[in-house]
C-alpha positions as CSV (number, residue, x, y, z in Angstrom):
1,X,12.4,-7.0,-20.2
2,X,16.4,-6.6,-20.1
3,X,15.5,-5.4,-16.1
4,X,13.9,-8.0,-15.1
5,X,16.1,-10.4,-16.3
6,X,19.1,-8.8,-14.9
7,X,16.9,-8.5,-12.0
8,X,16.1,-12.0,-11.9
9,X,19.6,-13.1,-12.5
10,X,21.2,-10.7,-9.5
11,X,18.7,-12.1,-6.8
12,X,19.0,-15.5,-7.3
13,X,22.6,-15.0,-7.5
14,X,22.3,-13.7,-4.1
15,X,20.1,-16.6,-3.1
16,X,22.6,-19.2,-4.1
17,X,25.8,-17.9,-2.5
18,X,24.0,-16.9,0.8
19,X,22.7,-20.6,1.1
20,X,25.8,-22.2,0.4
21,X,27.6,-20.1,2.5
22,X,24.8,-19.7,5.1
23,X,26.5,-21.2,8.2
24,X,29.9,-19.3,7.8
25,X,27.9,-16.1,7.2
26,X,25.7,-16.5,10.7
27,X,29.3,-16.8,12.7
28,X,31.2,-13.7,10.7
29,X,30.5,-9.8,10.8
30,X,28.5,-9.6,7.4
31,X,24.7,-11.2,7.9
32,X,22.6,-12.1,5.0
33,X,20.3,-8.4,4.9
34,X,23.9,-6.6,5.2
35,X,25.2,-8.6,1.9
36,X,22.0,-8.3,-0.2
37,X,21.5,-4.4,0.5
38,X,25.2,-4.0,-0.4
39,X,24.6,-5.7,-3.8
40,X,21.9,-3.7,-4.3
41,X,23.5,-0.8,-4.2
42,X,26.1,-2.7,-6.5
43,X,23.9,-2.9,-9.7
44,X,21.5,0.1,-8.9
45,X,21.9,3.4,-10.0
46,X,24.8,4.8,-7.9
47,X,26.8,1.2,-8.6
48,X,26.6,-0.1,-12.4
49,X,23.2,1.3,-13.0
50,X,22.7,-2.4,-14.3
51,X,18.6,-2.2,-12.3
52,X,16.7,1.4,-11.8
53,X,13.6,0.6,-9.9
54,X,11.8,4.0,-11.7
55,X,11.7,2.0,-14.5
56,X,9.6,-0.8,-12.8
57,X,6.9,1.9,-12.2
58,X,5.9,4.3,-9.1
59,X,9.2,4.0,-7.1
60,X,6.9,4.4,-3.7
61,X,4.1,1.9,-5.1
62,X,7.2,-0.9,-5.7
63,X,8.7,-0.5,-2.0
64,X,5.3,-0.1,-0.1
65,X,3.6,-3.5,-2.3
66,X,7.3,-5.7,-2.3
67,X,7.7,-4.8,1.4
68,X,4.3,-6.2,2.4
69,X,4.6,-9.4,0.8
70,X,7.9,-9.9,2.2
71,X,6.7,-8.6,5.9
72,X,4.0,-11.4,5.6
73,X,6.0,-14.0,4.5
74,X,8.6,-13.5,7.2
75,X,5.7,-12.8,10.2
76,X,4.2,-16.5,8.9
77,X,7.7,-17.7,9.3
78,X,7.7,-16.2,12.8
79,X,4.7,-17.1,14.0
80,X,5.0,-20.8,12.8
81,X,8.2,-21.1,14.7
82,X,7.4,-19.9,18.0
83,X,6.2,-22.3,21.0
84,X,3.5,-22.6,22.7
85,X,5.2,-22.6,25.8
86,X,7.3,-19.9,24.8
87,X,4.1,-17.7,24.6
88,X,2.4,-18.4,27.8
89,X,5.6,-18.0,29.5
90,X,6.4,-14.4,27.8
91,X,3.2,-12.9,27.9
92,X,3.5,-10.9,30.9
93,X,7.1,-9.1,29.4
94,X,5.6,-9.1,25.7
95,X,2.9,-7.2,27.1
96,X,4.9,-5.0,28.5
97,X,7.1,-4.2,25.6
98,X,4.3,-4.2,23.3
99,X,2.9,-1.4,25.3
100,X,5.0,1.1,27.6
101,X,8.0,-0.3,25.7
102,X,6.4,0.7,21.9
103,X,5.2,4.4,23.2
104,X,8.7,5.0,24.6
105,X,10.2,3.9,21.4
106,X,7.5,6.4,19.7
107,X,8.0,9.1,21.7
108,X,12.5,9.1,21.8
109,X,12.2,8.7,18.1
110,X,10.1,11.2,17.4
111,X,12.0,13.4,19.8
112,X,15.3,12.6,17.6
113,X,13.6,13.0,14.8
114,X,12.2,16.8,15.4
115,X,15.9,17.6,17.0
116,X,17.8,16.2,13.3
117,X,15.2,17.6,11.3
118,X,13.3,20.8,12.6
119,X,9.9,18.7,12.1
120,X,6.7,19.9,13.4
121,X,5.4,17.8,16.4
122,X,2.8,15.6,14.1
123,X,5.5,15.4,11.4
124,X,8.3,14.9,13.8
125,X,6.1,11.8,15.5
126,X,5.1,10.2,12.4
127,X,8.7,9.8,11.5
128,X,8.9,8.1,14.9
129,X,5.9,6.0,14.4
130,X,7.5,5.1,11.0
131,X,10.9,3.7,13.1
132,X,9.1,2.2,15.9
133,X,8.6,-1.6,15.3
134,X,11.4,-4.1,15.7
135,X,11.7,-5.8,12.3
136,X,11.0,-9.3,12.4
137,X,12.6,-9.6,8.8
138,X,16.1,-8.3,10.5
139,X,15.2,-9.9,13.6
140,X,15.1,-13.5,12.2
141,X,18.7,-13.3,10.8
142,X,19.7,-13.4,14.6
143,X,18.1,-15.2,16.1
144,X,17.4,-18.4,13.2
145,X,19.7,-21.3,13.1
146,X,22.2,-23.6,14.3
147,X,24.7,-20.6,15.4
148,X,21.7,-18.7,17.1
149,X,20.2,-21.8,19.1
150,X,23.8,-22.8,20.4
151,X,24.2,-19.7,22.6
152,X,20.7,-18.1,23.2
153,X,18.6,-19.4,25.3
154,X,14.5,-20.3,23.8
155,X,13.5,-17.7,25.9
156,X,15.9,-14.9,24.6
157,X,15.1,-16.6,20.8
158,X,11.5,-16.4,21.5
159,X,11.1,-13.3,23.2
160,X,12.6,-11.2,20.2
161,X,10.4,-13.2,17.5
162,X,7.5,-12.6,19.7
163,X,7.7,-8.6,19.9
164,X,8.9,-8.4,16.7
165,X,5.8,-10.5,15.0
166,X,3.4,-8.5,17.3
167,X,4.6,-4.9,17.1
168,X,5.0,-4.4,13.4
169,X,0.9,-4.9,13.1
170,X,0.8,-2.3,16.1
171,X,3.1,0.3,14.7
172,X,-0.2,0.8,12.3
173,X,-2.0,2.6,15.1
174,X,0.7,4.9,16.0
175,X,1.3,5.7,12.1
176,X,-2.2,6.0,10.9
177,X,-3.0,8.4,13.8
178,X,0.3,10.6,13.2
179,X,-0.5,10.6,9.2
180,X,-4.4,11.4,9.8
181,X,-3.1,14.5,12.4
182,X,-0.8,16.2,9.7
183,X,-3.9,15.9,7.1
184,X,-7.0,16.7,8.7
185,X,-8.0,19.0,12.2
186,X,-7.4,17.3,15.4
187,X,-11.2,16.2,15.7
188,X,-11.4,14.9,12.0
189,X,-8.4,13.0,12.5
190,X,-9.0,11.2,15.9
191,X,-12.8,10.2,14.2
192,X,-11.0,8.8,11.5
193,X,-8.2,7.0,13.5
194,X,-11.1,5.4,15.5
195,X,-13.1,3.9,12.8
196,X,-10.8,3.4,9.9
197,X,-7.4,2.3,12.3
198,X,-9.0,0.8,15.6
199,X,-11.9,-0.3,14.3
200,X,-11.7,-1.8,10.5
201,X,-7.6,-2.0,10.9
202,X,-6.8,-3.4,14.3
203,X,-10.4,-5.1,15.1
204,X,-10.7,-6.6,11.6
205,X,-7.7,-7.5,11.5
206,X,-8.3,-9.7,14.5
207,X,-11.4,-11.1,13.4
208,X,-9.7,-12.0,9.6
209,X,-6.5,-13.5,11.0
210,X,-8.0,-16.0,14.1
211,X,-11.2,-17.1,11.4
212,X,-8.3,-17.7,8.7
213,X,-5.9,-19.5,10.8
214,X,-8.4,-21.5,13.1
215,X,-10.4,-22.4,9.3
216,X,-6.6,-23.6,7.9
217,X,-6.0,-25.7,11.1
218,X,-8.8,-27.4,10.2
219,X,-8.6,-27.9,6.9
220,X,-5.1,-29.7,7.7
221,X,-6.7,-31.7,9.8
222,X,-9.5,-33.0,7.7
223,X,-7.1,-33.3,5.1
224,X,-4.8,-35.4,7.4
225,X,-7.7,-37.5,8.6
226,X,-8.7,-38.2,5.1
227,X,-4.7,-39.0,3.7
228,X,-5.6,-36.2,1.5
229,X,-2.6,-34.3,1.9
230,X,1.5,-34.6,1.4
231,X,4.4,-33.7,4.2
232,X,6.1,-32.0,1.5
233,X,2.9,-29.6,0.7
234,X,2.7,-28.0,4.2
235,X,5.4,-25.5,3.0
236,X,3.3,-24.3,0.2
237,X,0.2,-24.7,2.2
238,X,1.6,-22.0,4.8
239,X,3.1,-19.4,2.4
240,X,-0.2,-19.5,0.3
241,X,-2.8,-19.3,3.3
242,X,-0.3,-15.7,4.7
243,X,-0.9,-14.8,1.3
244,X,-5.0,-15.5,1.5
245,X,-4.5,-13.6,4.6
246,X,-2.8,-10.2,3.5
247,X,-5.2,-10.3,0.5
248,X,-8.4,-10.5,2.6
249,X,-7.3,-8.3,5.0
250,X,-6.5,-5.9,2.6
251,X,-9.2,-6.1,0.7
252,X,-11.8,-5.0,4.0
253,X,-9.4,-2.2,5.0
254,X,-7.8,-4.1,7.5
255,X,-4.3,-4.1,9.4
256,X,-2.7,-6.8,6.8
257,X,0.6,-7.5,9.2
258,X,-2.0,-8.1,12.6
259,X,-3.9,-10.7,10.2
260,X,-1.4,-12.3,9.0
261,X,1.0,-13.1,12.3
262,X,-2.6,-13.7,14.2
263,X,-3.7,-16.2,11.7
264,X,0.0,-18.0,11.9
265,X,0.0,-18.0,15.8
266,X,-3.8,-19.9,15.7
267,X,-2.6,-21.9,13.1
268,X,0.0,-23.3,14.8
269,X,-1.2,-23.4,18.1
270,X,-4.6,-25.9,16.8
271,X,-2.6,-28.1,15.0
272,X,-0.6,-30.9,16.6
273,X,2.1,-31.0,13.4
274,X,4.8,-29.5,15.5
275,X,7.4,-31.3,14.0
276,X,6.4,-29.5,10.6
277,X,6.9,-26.2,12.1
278,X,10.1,-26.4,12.6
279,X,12.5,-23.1,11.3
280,X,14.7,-25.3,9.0
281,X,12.0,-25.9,7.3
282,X,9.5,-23.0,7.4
283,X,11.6,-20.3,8.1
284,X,15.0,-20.7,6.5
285,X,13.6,-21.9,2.9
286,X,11.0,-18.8,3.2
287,X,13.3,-16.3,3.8
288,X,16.0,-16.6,1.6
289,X,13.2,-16.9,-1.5
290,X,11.2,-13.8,0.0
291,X,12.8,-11.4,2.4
292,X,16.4,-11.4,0.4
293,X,15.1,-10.0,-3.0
294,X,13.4,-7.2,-0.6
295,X,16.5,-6.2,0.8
296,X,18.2,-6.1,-2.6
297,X,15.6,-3.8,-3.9
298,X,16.2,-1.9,-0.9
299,X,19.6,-1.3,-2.2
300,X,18.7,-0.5,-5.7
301,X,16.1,2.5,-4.0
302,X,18.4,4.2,-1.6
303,X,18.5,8.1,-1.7
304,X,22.3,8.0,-1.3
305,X,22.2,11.8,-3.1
306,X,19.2,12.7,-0.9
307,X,21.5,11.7,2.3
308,X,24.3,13.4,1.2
309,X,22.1,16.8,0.8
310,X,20.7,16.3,4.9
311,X,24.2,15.6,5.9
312,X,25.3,15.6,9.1
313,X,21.9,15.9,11.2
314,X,21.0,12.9,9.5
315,X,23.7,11.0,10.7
316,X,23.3,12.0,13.9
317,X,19.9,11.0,14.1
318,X,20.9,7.5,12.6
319,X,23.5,7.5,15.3
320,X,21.0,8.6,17.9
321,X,18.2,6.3,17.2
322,X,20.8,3.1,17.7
323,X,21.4,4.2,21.0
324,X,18.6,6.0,22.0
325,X,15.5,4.3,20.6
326,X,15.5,1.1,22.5
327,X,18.2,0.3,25.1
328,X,16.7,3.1,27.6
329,X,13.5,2.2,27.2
330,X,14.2,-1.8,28.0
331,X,16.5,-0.6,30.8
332,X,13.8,0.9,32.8
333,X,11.1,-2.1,32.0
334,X,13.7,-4.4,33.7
335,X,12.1,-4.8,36.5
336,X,8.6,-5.7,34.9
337,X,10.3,-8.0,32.7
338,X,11.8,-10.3,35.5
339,X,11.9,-13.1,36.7
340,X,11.0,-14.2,33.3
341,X,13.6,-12.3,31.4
342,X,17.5,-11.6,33.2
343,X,19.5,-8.6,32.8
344,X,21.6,-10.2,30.6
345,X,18.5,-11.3,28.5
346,X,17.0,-7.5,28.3
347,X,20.6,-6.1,28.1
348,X,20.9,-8.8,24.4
349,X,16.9,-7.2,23.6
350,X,18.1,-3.9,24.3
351,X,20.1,-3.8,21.7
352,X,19.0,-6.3,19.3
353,X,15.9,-4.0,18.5
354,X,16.3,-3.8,14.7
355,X,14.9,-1.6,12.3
356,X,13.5,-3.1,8.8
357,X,11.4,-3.9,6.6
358,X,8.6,-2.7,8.4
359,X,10.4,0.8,8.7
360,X,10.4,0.4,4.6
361,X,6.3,-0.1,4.2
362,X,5.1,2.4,6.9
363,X,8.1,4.9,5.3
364,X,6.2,4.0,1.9
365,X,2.5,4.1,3.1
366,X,3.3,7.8,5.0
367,X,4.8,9.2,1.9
368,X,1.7,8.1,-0.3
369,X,-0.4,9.6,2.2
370,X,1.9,13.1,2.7
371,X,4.4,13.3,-0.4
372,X,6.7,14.4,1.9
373,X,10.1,13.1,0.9
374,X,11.8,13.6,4.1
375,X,10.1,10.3,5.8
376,X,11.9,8.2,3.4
377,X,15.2,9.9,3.6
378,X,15.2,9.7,7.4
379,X,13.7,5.8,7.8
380,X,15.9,4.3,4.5
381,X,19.2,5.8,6.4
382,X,17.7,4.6,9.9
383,X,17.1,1.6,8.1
384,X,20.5,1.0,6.6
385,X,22.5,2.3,9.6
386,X,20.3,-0.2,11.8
387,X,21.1,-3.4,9.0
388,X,25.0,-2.8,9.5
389,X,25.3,-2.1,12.9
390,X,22.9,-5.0,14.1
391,X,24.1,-7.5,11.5
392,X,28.1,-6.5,12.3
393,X,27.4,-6.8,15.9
394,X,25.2,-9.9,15.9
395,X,27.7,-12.7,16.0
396,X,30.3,-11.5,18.6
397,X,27.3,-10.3,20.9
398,X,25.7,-13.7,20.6
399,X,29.4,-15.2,21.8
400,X,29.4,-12.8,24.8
401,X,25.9,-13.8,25.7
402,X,26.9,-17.1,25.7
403,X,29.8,-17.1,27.2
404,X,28.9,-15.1,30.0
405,X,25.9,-17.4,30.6
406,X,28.5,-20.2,30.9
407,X,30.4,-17.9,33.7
408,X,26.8,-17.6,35.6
């Protein structure tokens, strides 16, 4: 009980001061994931040892279950805030990046990964896989609010919310396959990818999320037709139908992130409330209740004795997959991404590719599956080294954006 009221106490603590201080923290070098990981660390065990997340049970069980809430909550938020227009207009460089952008990602990861570690190939790519998806969690700290919608354009905004919402329910495939190959003989493991990960996970999770969000559309709409239903309840009527989704979706076997951003995209493309879905107030509320309390757990779990052991090959492979993982990869899709994306746009994506949340649950799912400790040493320091140099960089690359967009 004395944990999770000191637990209690600390998060809502960090709540408080991040929204009252929310607009002067979106201009400076310290973002909102940065400060609640740092407190985190703070009370945990190598700070005051105030929280100790083995005391709240299985340490990987916590992490894997707390990151999926918070990865639906924020892919509801993401979905709810992107445009329709937006979306027709990107699909051509979303597809690309969701594609030949994702297995490029895989692939230099995994590469990093079996040159810092000594990892066998399947090993080596399933820490890749793990590190693959741009966090949408992350993401939304950069590109939400007044700062962020002064000097990016939509289409920048957009384009980062849309790969980020789609790729984290993708990363499953390239996990699941990697995690399956380091269990079971090569023809074991691709029969069990295909039925289990491309055919319950990926197909399912199709089915679940457009019947769940087309059925909640709906709904809203009898309810409006009928004066049934309140302004003020379409908040809780959002966060409780992504948490109808994840449930169902788990519960058939199913890709739970796919579901849940699916069934928030067809949600809010058939409804005309548009006004309603507007980020102040879907995504801003949502994530300081939901994704902040993740990242302060976060903290409290970090293997900061575990990183000390790897040493220096694990910060170079931190170092490495900053600079390696993404802006390559975005630099030679340039050409498939324009006309609708410009240099200076891709050059922003390049490097705004953050690493998250999602990192966290596919790091937790891999070592429930493989006990191998390594995974969540490599992706929690990927993780924090990507939180710090993305959120420190964030605001003065967002001015230079801008203000070379002025020059042009």
């Amino acid at each position: 009980m004395p944990q999770l009221n000191i637990a209690l106490a600390v998060i809502a603590l960090v709540i408080i001061l991040v929204g009252a201080f929310s607009k002067v923290v979106k201009k400076s070098l310290v973002q909102e994931p940065m400060l609640a990981v740092v407190v985190g660390v703070a009370v945990g065990p190598y700070g005051l040892g105030w929280l100790q997340i083995d005391t709240w049970g299985d340490q990987n069980t916590v992490l894997e279950q707390a990151s999926r809430l918070t990865l639906a909550i924020g892919l509801m938020g993401v979905a709810l805030r992107l445009k329709r227009h937006s979306v027709r207009s990107l699909m051509r460089p979303a597809t690309w990046l969701l594609t030949v952008g994702m297995l490029g990602m895989w692939l230099l990861s995994s590469l990093i990964a079996a040159w810092a570690f000594g990892l066998p190939l399947w090993a080596a790519l399933l820490v890749g896989a793990v590190v693959t998806p741009t966090d949408p969690v992350v993401a939304s700290s950069i590109v939400t609010g007044p700062f962020a919608k002064k000097n990016l354009p939509l289409r920048v905004r957009d384009a980062l919310s849309l790969e980020s919402g789609a790729n984290d329910g993708l990363a499953y495939l390239f996990v699941m396959l990697a995690i399956f190959m380091v269990q079971h003989d090569a023809d074991e493991a691709w029969g069990r990818w295909a039925v289990q990960s491309v055919a319950t996970g990926l197909l399912g999770a199709t089915v679940i999320g457009v019947a769940v969000g087309w059925s909640a559309a709906r709904l809203l709409a009898f309810a409006d037709k009928h004066k049934t239903v309140e302004n003020a309840s379409l908040l809780g009527y959002t966060v409780a139908f992504s948490l109808f989704t994840l449930g169902m979706a788990a519960f058939v076997g199913a890709d739970a992130l796919i579901s849940v951003f699916l069934a928030g995209l067809v949600f809010n493309f058939s409804t005309d409330r548009d006004e309603e879905h507007e980020e102040e107030h879907i995504q801003e509320a949502v994530a300081k209740l939901f994704t902040l309390p993740m990242f302060v757990i976060f903290g409290i779990a970090l293997p900061l004795a575990e990183w000390l052991q790897l040493g220096w090959p694990l910060l170079g492979a931190c170092v490495a997959v900053l600079l390696l993982r993404r802006p390559p990869v975005l630099a030679l899709l340039l050409p498939l991404l324009r006309p609708t994306l410009q240099p200076r746009d891709v050059a922003f994506l390049g490097w705004f590719g953050p690493i998250g949340i999602a990192a966290v649950y596919y790091a937790a799912l891999a070592r429930g599956h493989t006990e191998d400790p390594t995974i969540w040493y490599a992706a929690s320091a990927m993780v924090t080294a990507s939180i710090f140099a993305h959120g420190i960089s964030a605001a003065p690359l967002t001015r230079l954006y801008a203000r070379h967009s002025a020059r042009k």
